[in-house]
N, C-alpha and C positions, 0 to 999 in steps of 0.2 A: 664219382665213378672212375673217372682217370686217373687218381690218388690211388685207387685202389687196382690198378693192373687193368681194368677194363674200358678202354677209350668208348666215347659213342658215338654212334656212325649217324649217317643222316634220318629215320628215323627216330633216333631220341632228339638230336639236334633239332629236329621238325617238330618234334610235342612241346620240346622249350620255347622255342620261337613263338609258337602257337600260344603257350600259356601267357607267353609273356606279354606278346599282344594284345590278348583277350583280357587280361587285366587292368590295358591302357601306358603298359612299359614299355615301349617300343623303342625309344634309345637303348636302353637293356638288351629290348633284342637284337636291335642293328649291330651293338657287340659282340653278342653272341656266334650274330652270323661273320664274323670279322674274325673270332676264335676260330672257329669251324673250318673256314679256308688258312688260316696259318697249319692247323691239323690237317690240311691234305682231304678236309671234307667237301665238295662242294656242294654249294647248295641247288636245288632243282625247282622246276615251278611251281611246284605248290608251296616253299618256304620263299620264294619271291612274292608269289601270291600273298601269302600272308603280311607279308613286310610293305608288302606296299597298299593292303587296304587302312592296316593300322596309318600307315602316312597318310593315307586318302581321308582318313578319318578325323583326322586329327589338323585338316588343309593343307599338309606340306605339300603340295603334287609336285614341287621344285624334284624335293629329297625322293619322291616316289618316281616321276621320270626318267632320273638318274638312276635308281636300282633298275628300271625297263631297260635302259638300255644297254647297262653294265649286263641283264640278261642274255638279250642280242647276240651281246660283243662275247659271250661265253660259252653262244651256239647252243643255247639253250633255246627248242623251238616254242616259236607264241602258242600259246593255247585258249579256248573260248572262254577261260575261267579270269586270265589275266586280265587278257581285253575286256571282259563285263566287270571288272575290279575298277579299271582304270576308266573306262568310260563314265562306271557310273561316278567317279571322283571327279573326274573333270565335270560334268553336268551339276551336280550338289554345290561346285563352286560356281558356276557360270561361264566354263569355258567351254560352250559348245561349237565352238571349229575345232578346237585340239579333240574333245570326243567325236568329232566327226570324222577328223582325219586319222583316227587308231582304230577307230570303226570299219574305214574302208579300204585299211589298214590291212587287216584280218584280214576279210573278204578277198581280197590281193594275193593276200600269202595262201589261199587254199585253206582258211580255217574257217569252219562253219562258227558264227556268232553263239548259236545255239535259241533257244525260246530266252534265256535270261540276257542275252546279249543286246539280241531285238527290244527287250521290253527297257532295257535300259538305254538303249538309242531313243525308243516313242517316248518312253518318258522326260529328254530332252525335247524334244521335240517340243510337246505341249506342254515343257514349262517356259517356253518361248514365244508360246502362240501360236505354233507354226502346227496347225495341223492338217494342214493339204499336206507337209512332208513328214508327219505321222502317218498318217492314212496309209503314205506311198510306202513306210517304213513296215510297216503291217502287209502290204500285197506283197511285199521281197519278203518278209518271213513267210508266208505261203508258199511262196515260189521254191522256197528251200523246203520246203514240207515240215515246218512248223506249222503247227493251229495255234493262235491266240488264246490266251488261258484267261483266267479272271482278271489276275494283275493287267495283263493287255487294256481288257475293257474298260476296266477300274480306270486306267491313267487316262486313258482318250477318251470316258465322262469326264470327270474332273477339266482337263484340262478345254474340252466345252464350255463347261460351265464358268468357268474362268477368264473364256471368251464373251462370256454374256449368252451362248448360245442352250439354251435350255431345250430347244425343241431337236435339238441333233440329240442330244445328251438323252433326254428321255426315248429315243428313238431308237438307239443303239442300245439302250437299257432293254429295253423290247426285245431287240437280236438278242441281245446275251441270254437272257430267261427263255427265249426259245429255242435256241441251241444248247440247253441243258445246264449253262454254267452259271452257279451257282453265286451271287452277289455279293460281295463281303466287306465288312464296319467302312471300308473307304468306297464302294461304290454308293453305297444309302447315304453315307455322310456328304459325298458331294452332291447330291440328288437333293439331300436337307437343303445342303448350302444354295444350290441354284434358285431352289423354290424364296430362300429367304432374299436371296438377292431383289426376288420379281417383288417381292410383298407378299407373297403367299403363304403369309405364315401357316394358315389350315391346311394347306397339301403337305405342307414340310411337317405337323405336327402326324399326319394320319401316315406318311414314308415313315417317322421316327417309329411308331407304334406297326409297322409292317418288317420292320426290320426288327423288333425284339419279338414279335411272331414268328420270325425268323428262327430264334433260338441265338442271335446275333448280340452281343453287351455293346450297348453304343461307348463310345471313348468320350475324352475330355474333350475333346474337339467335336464332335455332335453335338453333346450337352451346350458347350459354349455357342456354339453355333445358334441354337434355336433362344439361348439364353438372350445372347444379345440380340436377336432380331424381334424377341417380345419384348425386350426393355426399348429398343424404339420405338415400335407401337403402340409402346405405353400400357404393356400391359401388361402390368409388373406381378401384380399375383401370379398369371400364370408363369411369368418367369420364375417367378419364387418357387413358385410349386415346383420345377422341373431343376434348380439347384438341390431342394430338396433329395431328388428323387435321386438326383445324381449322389447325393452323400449317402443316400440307405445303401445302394448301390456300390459305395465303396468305389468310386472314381474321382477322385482326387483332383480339387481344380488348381487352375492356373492365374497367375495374374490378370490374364486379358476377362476372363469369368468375373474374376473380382470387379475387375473396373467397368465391366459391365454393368456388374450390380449395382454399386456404389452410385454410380455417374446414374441409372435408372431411379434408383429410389432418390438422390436428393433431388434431381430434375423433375418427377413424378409425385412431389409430398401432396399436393390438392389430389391427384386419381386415389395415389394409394389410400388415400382416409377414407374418399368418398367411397370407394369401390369396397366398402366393410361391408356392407349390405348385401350386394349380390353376392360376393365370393363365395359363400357357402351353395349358392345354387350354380354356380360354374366348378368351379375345384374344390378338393376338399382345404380347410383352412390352414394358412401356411403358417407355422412359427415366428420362421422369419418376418414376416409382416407384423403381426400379432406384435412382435417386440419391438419392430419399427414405429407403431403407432404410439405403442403405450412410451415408447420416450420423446416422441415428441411431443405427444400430449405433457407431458411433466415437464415440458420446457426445452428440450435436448436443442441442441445444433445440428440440423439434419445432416451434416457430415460424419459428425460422431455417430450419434444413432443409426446412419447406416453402416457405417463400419462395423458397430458392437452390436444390430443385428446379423452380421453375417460372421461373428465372434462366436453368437450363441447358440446360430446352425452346426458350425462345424466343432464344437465342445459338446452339445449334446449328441452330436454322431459320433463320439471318442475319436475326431481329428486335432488334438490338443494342438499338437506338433505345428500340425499346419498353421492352427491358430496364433499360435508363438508369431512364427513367422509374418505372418499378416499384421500382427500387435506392431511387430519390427517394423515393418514396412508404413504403418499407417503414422507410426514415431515420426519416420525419415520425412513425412511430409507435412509433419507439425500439427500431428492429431497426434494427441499426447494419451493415454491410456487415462480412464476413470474408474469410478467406482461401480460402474455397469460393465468396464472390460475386466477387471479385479473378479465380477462375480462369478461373471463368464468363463474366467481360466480356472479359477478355483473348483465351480464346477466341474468343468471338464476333469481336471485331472484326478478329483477323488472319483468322478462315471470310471475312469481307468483304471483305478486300483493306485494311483498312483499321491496318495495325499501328504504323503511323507518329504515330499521334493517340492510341495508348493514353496517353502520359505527361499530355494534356491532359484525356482523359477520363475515368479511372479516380487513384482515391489508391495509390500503394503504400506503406503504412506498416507493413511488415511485420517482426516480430522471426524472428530466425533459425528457432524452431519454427513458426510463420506459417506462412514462407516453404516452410518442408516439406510442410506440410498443403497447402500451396499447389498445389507441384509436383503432389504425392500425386495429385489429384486434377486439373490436366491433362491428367499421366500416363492416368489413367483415360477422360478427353473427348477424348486423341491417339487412342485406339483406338476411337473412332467414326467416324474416316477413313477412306476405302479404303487397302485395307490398300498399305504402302511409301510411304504419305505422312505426313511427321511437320511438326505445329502449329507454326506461325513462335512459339506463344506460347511450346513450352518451350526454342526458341532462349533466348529476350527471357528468359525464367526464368535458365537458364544466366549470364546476362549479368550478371544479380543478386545472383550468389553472394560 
């Protein structure tokens, strides 16, 4: 635009910054803003604002400080948007004196924090522990004629709960539902979590199932949460079943999920076999299980088998991708992929549409008895199709012989 006779004033220079940030270019934009004043633009608090969440976000608060006070110094005055920028970047890092002292900072200068300002003070607050000076954090927002909004509550359960303290936490959850506001995926999730703390896995299972009555999709972190407190109890179907539920669901897990599992099923190979008999009258029957037995029963190394059971959940949910990844990861710890993970990604990737790109994505290095174990258990993954549709993989198998 300057090429062309039409320089940009702080408004375009503010949507660049903006973009630029927002993309995760933030040296880019720091230049940007560096052109801007050679052009005689200065910049104002909402393009400081910007520059210094992307630095908050990225842990510079060094580089982010120095754009605060280079603000300052340009008599540019603090507003409740910076301070809740920079507060909550110093807490995300752990430096709660420095957010304290820009917190009382504001308050000083005549600027009111605002409800986002307060919630990112309590929210240091209770990731410290410290909730007697949450609490007091909460009456100064009042006093300022803020009301505490969900986020509020949400932080000061959780951060109960995190105390051990389950009976304040459920108490407060009581005020909140009765002062009309509404409970959201982080208040149920820490509610999950406290109850899993105690051992309660069934109040944590009946909150999980009040909250999708809600109309609320629990996150990776609910899922995992309830996952790993039934893989302690040992009671790994039902965890099974709710990994499950989590893939229909389209929630996408994580490492800690994974090694939940993993570390459940080889720790639990005596419950998980015996428990074949009830399962059907508690849960319905899990996949995963189903393929966990059936390879150790043929001899597996329960390490293996449960890895390439939870191959075959997330390839029969069309999460190939993830699977990849997980294959990579389980390499890295000297579980080397077989002919039951071969079956599993092949699967998966012709469930996708995608059968064309197996030879770049998967090894077949398979010897003749391999390649039968192989089949073997395609054979077994074709019959989770509706029924008279047969797997483009045991075509591609065929082709192999």
């Amino acid at each position: 635009m300057t090429e062309q006779g039409h320089p940009l004033d702080l408004v375009a220079y503010g949507a660049l910054v903006h973009g630029l940030v927002a993309a995760g270019e933030v040296d880019v934009a720091l230049t940007v803003r560096d052109k801007m004043v050679e052009r005689g633009v200065l910049p104002d608090a909402n393009v400081y604002n910007v520059l210094m969440n992307g630095l908050c976000k990225k842990g510079r608060l060094s580089a982010a400080k120095l754009l605060f006070v280079e603000m300052l110094h340009q008599n540019i005055a603090l507003d409740a948007f910076v301070s809740a920028t920079l507060v909550d970047g110093f807490i995300r890092h752990g430096k709660l004196d420095e957010a304290k002292k820009l917190f009382e900072l504001t308050i000083a200068k005549g600027v009111d924090p605002g409800v986002v300002g307060y919630n990112a003070m309590i929210k240091g607050y209770c990731k410290f522990g410290m909730m007697n000076d949450a609490l007091t954090c909460v009456q100064r927002m009042k006093d300022g004629d803020h009301s505490p909004d969900e986020f509020t509550y949400s932080t000061i359960i959780d951060g109960y709960v995190k105390q051990n303290d389950l009976r304040s936490a459920l108490k407060l959850f009581g005020q909140m539902v009765k002062q009309k506001y509404m409970p959201n995926v982080v208040t149920y999730t820490s509610l999950i979590n406290g109850f899993c703390r105690t051992g309660d896995s069934s109040r944590a299972e009946k909150t999980f199932e009040a909250m999708r009555s809600s109309g609320l999709k629990p996150n990776v972190v609910t899922y995992t949460i309830l996952i790993g407190c039934f893989c302690k109890e040992g009671k790994i179907s039902k965890a099974s079943s709710f990994f499950e539920l989590m893939l229909l669901n389209r929630c996408i897990p994580n490492d800690v999920t994974f090694n939940y599992l993993i570390n459940g099923l080889t720790n639990n190979v005596a419950t998980a076999i015996s428990n074949k008999a009830n399962e059907s009258l508690e849960i319905k029957a899990s996949l995963m299980m189903d393929f966990f037995r059936t390879m150790i029963s043929d001899g597996w190394e329960q390490r293996a088998a449960a890895y390439n059971s939870v191959l075959i959940c997330l390839c029969h949910h069309k999460m190939v991708n993830v699977a990849m990844q997980l294959r990579d990861k389980m390499t890295s710890k000297g579980i080397f992929p077989d002919p039951v993970s071969f079956a599993a990604l092949l699967y998966g990737l012709c469930l996708e549409g995608r059968s064309n790109e197996w030879k770049n994505s998967i090894s077949c290095k398979l010897n003749e008895r391999e390649h039968q174990i192989a089949v073997n258990y395609s054979e077994k993954l074709n019959q989770l199709l509706p029924q008279g549709l047969t797997s483009e993989a045991l075509k591609i198998f065929h082709t192999l012989l």
